[in-house]
C-alpha positions in Angstrom: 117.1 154.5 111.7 116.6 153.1 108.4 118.1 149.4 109.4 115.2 149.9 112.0 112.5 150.1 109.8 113.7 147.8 107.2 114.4 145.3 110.4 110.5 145.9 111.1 109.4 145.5 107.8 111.1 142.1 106.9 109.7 141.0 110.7 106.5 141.7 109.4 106.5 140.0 106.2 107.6 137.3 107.8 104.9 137.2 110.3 102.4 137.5 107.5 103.9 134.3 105.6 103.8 132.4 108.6 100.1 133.2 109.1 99.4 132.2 105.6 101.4 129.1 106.1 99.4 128.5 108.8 96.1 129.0 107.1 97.0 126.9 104.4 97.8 123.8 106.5 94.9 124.3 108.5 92.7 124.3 105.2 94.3 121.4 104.0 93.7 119.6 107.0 90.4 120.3 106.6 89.9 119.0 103.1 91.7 115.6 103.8 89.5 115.1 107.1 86.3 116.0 104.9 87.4 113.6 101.7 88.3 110.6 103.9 85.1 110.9 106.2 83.2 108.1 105.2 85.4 107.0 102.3 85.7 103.3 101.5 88.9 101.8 99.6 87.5 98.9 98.6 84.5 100.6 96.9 85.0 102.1 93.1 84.9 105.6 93.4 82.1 106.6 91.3 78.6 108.2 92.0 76.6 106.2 89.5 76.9 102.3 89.5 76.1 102.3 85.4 79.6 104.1 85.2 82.9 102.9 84.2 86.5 103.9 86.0 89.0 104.7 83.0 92.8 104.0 84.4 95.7 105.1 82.0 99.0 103.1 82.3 102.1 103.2 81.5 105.4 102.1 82.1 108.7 104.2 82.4 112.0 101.4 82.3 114.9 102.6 84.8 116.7 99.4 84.3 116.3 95.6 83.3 118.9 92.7 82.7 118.7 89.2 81.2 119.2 86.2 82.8 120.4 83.6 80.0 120.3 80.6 82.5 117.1 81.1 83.7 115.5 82.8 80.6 114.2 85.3 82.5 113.7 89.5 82.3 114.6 91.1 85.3 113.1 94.7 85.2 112.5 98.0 86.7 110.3 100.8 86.1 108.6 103.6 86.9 104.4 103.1 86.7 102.2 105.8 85.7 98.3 105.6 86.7 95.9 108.0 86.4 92.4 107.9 87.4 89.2 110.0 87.9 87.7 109.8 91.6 84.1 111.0 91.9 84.9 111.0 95.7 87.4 112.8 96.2 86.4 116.5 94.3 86.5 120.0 96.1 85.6 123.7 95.4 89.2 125.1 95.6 87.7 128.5 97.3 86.4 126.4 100.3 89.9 125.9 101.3 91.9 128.6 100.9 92.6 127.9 97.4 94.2 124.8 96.9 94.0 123.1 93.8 95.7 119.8 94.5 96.6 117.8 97.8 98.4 114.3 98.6 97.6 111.1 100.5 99.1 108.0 101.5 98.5 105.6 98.3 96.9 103.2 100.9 94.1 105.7 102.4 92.6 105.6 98.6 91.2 103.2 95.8 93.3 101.7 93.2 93.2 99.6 90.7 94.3 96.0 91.1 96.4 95.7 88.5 98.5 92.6 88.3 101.4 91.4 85.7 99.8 88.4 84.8 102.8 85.9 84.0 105.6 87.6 86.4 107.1 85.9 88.6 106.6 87.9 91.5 103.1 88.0 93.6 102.5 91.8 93.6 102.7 94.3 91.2 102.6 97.1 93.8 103.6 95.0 96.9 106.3 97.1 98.6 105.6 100.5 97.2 104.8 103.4 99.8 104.8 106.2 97.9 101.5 108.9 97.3 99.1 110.1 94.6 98.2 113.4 94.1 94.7 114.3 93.5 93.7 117.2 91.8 90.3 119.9 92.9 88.6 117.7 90.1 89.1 114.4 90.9 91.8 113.1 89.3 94.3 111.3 90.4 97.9 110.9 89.9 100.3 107.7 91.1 103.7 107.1 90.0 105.3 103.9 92.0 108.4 102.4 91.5 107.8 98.8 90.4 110.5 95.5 89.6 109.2 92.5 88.1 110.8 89.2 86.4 109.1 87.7 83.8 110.0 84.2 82.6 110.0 83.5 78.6 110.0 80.0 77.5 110.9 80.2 73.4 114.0 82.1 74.3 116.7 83.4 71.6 120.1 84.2 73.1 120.7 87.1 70.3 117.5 88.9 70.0 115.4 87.9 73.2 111.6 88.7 73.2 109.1 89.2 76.1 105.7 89.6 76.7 104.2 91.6 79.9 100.6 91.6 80.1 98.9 93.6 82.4 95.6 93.3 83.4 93.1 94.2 86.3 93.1 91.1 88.7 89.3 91.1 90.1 87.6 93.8 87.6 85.8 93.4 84.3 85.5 96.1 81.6 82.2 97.0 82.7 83.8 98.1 86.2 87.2 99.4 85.5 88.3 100.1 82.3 92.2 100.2 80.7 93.8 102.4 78.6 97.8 103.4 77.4 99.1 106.1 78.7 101.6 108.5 77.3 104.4 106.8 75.9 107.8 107.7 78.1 109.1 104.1 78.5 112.5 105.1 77.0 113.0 108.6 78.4 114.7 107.5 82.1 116.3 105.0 80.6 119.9 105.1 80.4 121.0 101.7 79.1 122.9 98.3 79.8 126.0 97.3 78.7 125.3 94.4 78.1 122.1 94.7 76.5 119.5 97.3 74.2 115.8 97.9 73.2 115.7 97.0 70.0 111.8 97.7 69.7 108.4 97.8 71.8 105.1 98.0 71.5 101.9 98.1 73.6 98.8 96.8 72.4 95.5 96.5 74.2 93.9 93.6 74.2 89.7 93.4 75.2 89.1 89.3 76.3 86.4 87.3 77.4 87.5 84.1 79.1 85.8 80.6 79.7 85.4 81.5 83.6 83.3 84.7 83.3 80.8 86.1 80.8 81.9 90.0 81.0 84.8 91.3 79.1 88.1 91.7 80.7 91.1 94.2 80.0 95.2 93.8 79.5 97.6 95.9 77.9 100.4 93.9 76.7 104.1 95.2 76.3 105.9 92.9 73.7 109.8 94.2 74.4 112.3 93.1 72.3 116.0 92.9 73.0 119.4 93.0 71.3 122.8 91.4 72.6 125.4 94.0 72.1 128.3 91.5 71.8 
């Protein structure tokens, strides 16, 4: 009798957390249909037109390598941008509670930012991964990313590269850029051939011949050291 009635009971706790798992997609379903209704990704998401979009950046290196011949930095990275979407905001008690939800990083704006002097066309070209946005608006984007960047005054021993990154179409007035938190060493786990000797990111604020607003780039000057 009494594997009977705890039979019954785990049955109907199961029940229940199927109902709620029910509920919960249901609500979420809800919430993306209702922040993507009418939603533009072309458009910077913000209410007033005076306002500026702040993106934080940063890089996280996985691995890079030198190519002597070609004087050229092969490298890959994790990217971290965060942003604040006026857009895309909830009240968590509409919808069951939830406090955070993801989408498809093409369904929502981003920043164009582009490595200036890479040799590669896109920054962001192949990546298909999601951001997370949070009840408040922020949001959250961490793509892979693998560049090579081409250094003309090149020193075998102690190479040195500059990576600038900057928005491609947006002044400062528009969309703003800041440094992130500094991981770029933490998933790093060497090369044997070569080490980080030292980096730095500095940002820069620029006005060019072309244009009379201000534009934006954060510049990672990463130097090297042979270990042989």
């Amino acid at each position: 009798m009494l594997r009977v009635i705890v039979f019954l009971v785990v049955a109907c706790a199961a029940v229940e957390a199927a109902k709620i798992k029910r509920k919960e997609r249901a609500s979420e379903a809800r919430l993306l249909d209702r922040l993507l209704s009418g939603y533009n990704v072309d458009a910077v998401p913000i209410l007033d037109n005076n306002d500026t979009v702040t993106v934080k950046f940063a890089l996280s290196l996985t691995g890079l390598d030198v190519d002597v011949d070609d004087r050229t930095l092969h490298l890959h990275a994790w990217a971290s941008l965060n942003w604040q979407d006026e857009l895309l905001t909830w009240n968590p008690d509409e919808y069951n509670g939830i406090q955070s939800t993801r989408l498809s990083e093409s369904k929502v704006w981003k920043p164009d930012i582009s490595l200036y002097n890479s040799a590669n066309e896109d920054l962001f070209k192949h990546s298909t991964t999601r951001v997370v946005i949070s009840h408040y608006g922020l949001v959250t984007w961490i793509p892979p990313v693998a560049f090579e960047v081409y250094e003309r005054n090149f020193s075998l021993e102690n190479p040195e590269f500059f990576l600038k990154f900057g928005l491609w179409t947006y002044d400062g007035l528009q969309v703003d850029l800041e440094k992130g938190d500094d991981r770029f060493l933490d998933d790093f786990r060497g090369n044997h051939k070569w080490e980080v000797s030292s980096y730095n990111m500095t940002r820069n604020v620029i006005t060019y011949a072309c244009c009379p607003n201000q534009y934006v780039d954060l510049t990672l000057h990463l130097r090297l050291k042979c270990k042989e």
